[in-house]
N, C-alpha and C positions, 0 to 999 in steps of 0.2 A: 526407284528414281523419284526424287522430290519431282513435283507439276511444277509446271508454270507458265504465267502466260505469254504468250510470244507475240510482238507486233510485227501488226500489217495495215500497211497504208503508205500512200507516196514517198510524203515527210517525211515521216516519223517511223519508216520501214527500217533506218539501221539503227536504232535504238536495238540493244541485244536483250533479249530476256525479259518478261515476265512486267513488260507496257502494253498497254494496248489503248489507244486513241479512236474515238467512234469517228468514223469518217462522213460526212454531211454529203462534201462533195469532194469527191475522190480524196485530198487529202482532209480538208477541214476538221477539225472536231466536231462533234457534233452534241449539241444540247440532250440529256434527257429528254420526257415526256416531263412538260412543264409543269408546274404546281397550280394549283388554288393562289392565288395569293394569300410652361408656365414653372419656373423654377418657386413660384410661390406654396407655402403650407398650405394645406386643405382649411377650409372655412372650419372656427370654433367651431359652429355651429353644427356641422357635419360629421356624422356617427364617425370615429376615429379621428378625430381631427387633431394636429397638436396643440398640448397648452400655446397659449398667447407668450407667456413670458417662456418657454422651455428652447435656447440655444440650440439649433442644432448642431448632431454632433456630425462630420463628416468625414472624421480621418484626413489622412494625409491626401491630397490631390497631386497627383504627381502627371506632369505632362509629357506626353510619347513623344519619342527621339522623333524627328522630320527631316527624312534623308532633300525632300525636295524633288526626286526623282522621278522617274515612270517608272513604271513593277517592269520588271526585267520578265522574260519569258519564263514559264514553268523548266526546271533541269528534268524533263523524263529520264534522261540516262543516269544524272545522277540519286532517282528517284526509285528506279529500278534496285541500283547498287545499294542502297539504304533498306531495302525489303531484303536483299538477301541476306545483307550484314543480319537482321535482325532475326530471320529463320539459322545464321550460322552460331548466334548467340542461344540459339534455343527452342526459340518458339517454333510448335508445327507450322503456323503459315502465318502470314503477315500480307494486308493489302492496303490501299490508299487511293485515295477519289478526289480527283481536285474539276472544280466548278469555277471557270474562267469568263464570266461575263458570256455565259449562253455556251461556252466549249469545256467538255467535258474529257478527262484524259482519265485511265484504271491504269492500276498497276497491280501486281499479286504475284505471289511466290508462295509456296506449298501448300498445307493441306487443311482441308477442313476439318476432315475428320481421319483421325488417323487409325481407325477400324478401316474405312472405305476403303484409305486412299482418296477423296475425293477433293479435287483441286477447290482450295481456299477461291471466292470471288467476290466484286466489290457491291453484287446483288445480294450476299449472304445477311444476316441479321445476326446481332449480336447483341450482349449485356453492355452498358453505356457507362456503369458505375457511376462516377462521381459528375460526370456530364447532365445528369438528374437535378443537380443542385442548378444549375442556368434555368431549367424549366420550373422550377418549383420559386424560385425571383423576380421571373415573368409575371406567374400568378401572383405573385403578392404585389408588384409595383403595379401590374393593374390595380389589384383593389386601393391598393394608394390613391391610384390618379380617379379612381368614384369614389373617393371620400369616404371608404370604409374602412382606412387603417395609415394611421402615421409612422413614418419610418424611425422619429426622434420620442415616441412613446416606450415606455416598460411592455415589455410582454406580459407582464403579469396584470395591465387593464384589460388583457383581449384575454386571456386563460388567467384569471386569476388565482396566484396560490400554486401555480407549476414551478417557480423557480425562487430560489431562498432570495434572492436580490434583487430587489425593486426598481433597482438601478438598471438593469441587462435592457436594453431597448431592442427594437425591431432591427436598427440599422445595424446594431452591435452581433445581434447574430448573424446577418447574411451578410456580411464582414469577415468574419471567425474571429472577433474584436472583444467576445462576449465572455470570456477565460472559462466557459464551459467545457468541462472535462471530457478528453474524444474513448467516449468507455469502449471504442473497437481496440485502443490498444491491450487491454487485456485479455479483452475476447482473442481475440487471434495473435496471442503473445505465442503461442504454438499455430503454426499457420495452418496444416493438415488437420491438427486435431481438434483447433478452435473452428474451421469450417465444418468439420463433420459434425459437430454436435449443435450443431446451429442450421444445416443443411435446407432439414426439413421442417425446422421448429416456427412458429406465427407468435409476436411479438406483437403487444398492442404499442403506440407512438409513448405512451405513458412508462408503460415497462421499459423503456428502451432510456430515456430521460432519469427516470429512476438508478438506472445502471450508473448514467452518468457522475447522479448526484451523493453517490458511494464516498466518490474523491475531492479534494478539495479545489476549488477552483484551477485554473494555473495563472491567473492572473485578474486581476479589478477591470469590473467593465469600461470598455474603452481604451485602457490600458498598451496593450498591443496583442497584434496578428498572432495565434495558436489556431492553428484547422481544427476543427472537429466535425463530426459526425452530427454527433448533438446538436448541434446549430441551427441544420436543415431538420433532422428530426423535428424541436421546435417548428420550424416554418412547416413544414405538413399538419401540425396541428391548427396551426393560424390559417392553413390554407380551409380545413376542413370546417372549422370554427367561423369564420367572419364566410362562408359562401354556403354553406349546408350541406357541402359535399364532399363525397371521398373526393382527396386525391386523383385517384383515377378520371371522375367525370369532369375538375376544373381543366387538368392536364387538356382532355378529350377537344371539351369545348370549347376552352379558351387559345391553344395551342394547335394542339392535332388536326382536328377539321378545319379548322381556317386556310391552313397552309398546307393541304394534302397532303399528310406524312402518310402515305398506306401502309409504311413499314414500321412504325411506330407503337409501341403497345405500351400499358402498364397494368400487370396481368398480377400481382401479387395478391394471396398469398399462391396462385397458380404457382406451378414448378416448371413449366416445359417453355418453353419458348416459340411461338406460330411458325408455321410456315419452313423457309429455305432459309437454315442457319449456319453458321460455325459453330461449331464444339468445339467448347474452353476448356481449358488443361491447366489445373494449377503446379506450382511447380514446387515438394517440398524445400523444407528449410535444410534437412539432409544433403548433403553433393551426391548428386549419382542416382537417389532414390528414384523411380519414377516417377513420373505426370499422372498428375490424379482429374478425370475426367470430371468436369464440375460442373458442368453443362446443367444441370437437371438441382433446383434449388429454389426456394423460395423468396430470396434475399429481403426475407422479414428483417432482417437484423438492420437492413438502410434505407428501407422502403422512401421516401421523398426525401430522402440522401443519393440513394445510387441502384435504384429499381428500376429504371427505365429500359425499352425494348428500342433495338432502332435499326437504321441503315446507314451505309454513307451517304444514301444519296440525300437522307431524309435530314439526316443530321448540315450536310452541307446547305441545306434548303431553309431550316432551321434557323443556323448563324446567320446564314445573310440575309433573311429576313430581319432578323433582329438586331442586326447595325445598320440593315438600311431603313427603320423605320416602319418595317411593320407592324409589331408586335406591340410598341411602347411610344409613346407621344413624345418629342425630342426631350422635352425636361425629365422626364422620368427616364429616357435615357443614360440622359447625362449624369442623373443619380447612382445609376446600376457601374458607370464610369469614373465613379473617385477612388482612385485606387490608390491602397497604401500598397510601400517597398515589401517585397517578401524576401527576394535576394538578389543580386547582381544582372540576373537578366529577367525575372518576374514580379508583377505587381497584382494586388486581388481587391476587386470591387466588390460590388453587389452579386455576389453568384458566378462572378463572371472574371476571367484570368487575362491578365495581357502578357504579353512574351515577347519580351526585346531581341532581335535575331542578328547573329553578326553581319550584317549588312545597312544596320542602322532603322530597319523596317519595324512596324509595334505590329501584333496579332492578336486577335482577339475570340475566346472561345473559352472551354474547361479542358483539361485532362479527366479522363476515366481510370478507374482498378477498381476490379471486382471481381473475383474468384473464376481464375478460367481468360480474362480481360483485360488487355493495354487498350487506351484509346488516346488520340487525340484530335481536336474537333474545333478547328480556327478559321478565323477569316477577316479579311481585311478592315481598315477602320469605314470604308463605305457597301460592305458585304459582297463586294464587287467577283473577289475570289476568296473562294472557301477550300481545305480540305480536311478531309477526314482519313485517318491511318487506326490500322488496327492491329494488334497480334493477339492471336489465340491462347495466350500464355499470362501466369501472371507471377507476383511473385520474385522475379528474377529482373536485377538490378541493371546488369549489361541489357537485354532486350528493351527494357523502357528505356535506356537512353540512345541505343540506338535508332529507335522507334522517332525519338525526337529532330532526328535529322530529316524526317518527312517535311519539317514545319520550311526548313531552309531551302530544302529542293523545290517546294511547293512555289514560295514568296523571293527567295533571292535568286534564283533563277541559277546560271552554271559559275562556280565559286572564281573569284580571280585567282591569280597566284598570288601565295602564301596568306590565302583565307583559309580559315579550318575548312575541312573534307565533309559534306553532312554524311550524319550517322555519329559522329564529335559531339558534344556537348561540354 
């Protein structure tokens, strides 16, 4: 028998299946344990600064739908129905953590580990994938805003001689603007057989750019939107380069300890993951084949692309710090927020995704994938509500989209009639 979690509490007691709402006071939600807690260039003068005559470049600014409204209530039940959609697509188990202005609501449906049996929960800790790239944007727009690094400069002033094009700027890569080639796709052009041989393997940021730089662009800098891998790559060197430090210690003490993430790590080229986790199950490219337990890796291969350790809770804590203004000074905000079109209902900034939701609401946060890994990781435009949704699986096309219907139960609250169903995309 799948687990799952069952609620209980006044309200929220005939919600069926696999919700669970912390009760404050008899019904209420209730909070976690709380956390920690000039659109002008940088002066010439100032190490990093941009040329006097250099345009910057911004992409396309595209401004969020404005329903006008008030956030309609979390859909629990229909929040519920969207985890199990997503364990009926596949994945061992699947949970979601939504942070309502101090009220806290779990959901979760099956398992964590499917040796144990042990019921999947929204205390577990998991790989964050591509949710890495928002924290590695952070560090760099800080060092922007101390006049150690301009967003409208070449990469190749701050690493000189890394990238054939003198042209590629800072903004262009944390963009994906920069037509740097994303060398993951041939690495895991075989998805079993590219993770296994890369499993165990330690990649320097160099090697990995290198890989990149095999292929030929896909497009002129500035040009348009192609994701890559490579991009963040780059930024971990800039992060490493303009502060003296790994990755790991900017992450720590610029991010981590300021806003108590206790669940948060970046452990790389470590293998094992801390503490009370999920084990990730990648799913082949084979129908039918089995789930390949991926849990246990080094993810050299994305290291300050998609190496990060987390939680829900840490991650919801995370976002909403960082559109309400804690992490980044409003102008440098607002930078990390110009976002070009990606398709029909998504736009990408600076490290950072928005997601237009059929109800007219904008979201803001990353998606994650990363061997074993769905994530999604949003919150409102004043951090007010965040959630975070997870499935233990990756790899499989129906479970990430039904995965994405967390975002609607989360933020549109229970669908009218003839609104799409979430779990829809």
């Amino acid at each position: 028998m799948v687990p799952t979690t069952v609620v209980r509490g006044a309200v929220l007691g005939a919600v069926a299946l696999s919700l669970l709402a912390v009760p404050a006071q008899a019904a209420t939600p209730q909070p976690d344990a709380p956390a920690a807690p000039s659109d002008a260039p940088a002066a010439p003068s100032a190490p990093g600064a941009a040329a006097a005559d250099r345009a910057p470049d911004t992409g396309t600014a595209l401004p969020a739908p404005d329903t006008g409204t008030a956030l309609p209530a979390p859909d629990t039940a229909g929040l519920a129905a969207v985890l199990r959609s997503v364990v009926a697509q596949g994945a061992p188990g699947a949970m979601a953590r939504i942070e309502d202005h101090g009220r806290t609501y779990r959901a979760a449906q099956g398992v964590a580990d499917r040796g144990t049996q042990r019921a999947i929960s929204t205390d577990d800790r998991f790989r964050v994938g591509s949710i890495t790239k928002t924290f590695s944007a952070v560090v760099l727009l800080q060092l922007v805003n101390e006049q150690r690094l301009a967003l409208d400069e070449p990469v190749n002033r701050y690493l000189p001689g890394l990238l054939p094009d003198d042209r590629i700027t800072v903004r262009q890569v944390l963009s994906h603007r920069s037509g740097l080639y994303d060398y993951t796709n041939d690495m895991f052009a075989d998805s079993v057989a590219g993770f296994e041989a890369v499993r165990k393997k330690v990649f320097t940021y160099r090697q990995l750019v290198a890989l990149s730089l095999r292929k030929p662009p896909t497009n002129a800098p500035g040009a348009a939107y192609s994701y890559s891998n490579t991009n963040f790559v780059v930024a971990g060197l800039l992060i490493e380069k303009l502060t003296g430090q790994p990755v790991q210690t900017a992450y720590r003490n610029r991010i981590i300890e300021p806003l108590g993430l206790d669940d948060t790590f970046y452990v790389h080229p470590d293998t094992a993951i801390p503490g009370r986790y999920a084990r990730g199950y990648l799913t082949p490219d084979t129908a039918g084949a089995p789930l390949v337990d991926a849990t246990t890796q080094t993810v050299s291969w994305a290291q300050s692309a998609g190496a990060v350790i987390s939680s829900a809770r840490d991650l919801d804590v995370f976002y909403s710090a960082l559109l309400g203004g804690k992490l980044l000074p409003a102008a440098r905000l607002a930078e990390m927020e110009r976002f070009t079109k990606v398709d029909a209902t998504t736009a990408y900034g600076l490290g950072l995704r928005r997601r237009d939701l059929s109800c007219g609401m904008s979201v803001y946060g990353h998606t994650g994938a990363v061997q074993g890994y769905y994530s999604y990781a949003f919150t409102t435009k004043d951090g007010g509500r965040s959630v975070t949704a997870v499935a233990n699986t990756s790899n499989n096309g129906k479970v990430l989209s039904a995965l994405a219907g967390t975002l609607e139960s989360a933020f549109c609250g229970k669908p009218k009639s003839g609104a799409p169903k979430a779990g829809t995309e």
